[in-house]
N, C-alpha and C positions, 0 to 999 in steps of 0.2 A: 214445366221445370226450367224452362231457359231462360221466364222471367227475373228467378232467385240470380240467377249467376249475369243476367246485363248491368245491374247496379252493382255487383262484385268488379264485373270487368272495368265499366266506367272510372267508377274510385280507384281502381288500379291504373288505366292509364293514365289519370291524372297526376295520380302518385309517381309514377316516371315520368313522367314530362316534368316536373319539378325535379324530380331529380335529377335529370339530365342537365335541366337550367342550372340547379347548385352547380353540380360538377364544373359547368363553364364559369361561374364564377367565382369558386375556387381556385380553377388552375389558372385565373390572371387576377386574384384578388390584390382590390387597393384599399387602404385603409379607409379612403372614404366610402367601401360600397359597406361596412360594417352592418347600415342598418338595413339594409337589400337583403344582405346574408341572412339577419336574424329573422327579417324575414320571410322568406324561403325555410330558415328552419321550422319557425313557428305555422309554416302554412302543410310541411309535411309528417311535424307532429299531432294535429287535424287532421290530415288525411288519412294518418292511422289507425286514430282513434275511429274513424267512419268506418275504416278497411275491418275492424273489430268489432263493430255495431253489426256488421252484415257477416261473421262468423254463424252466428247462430241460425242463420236462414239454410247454411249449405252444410251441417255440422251431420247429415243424414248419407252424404254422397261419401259414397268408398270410389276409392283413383286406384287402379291395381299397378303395384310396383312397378312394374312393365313401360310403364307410361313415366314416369321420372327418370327410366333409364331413356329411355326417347328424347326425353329433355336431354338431361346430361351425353347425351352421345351430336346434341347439334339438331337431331332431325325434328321433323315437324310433329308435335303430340296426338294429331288428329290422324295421322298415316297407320298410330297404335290399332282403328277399327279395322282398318282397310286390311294391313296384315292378317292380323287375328281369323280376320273373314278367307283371306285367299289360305291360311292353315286350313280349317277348316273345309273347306272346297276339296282342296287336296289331301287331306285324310280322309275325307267323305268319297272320294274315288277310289284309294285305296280297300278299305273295307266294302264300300262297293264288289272291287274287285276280284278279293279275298270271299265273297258270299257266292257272287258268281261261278269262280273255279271252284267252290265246295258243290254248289248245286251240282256244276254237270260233273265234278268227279262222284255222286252219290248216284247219277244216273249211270255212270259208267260202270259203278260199282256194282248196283243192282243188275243192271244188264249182265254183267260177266258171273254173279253168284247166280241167276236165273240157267243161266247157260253150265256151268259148274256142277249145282245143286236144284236142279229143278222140282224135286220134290218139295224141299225144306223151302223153296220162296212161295211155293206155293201154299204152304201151309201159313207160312207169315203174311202175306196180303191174306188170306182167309183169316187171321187175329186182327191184323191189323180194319180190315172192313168189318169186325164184330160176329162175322160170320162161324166163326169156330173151326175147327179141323174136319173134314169131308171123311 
């Protein structure tokens, strides 16, 4: 899969590196760089056309919302797994923990209805073992 997206990436840095070049030679344009300018246009109207040829390769990959807010907040896109993973960690301990205090609150439970109602559990582990009522 990471071959479809290295020619995506390439064409894209190239595509900013020309634009980076326009930009400087926009913000000191002299009328004689005209034909530099054009170009620079004409080489990043190319570049798009490329960047549009290799749509179709990647037109299969879903990006979840999540990860543009990553962009747009600054941070790095690739940190989007790294999260996602330590949620998970940490709700998985959670729930973990939540199974655990059911377990031994059911043992605590049973022990004290055992003690309680001795008969009646004892009739229930004899259903429960298939054994029937004594």
């Amino acid at each position: 899969m990471a071959e479809k997206f290295e020619a995506l990436e390439q064409q894209l840095e190239l595509f900013i590196e020309n634009t980076r070049q326009m930009g400087i030679l926009v913000s000191d344009f002299q009328p004689n760089g005209q034909n530099v300018l054009n170009q620079k246009i004409q080489t990043m109207v190319t570049e798009m056309n490329e960047i549009d040829k290799l749509r179709t390769q990647i037109q299969d990959v879903q990006v979840p919302l999540e990860v543009f807010d990553y962009i747009d907040q600054g941070r790095n896109p690739n940190l989007y797994t790294k999260d996602c993973l330590e949620k998970a960690l940490s709700k998985n301990e959670q729930v973990k923990g939540k199974t655990d205090n059911l377990k031994r609150f059911k043992a605590l439970l049973l022990a004290e209805l055992s003690r309680v109602f001795p008969n009646e559990m004892e009739m229930y582990r004899a259903l429960k073992q298939g054994r029937g009522p004594s």
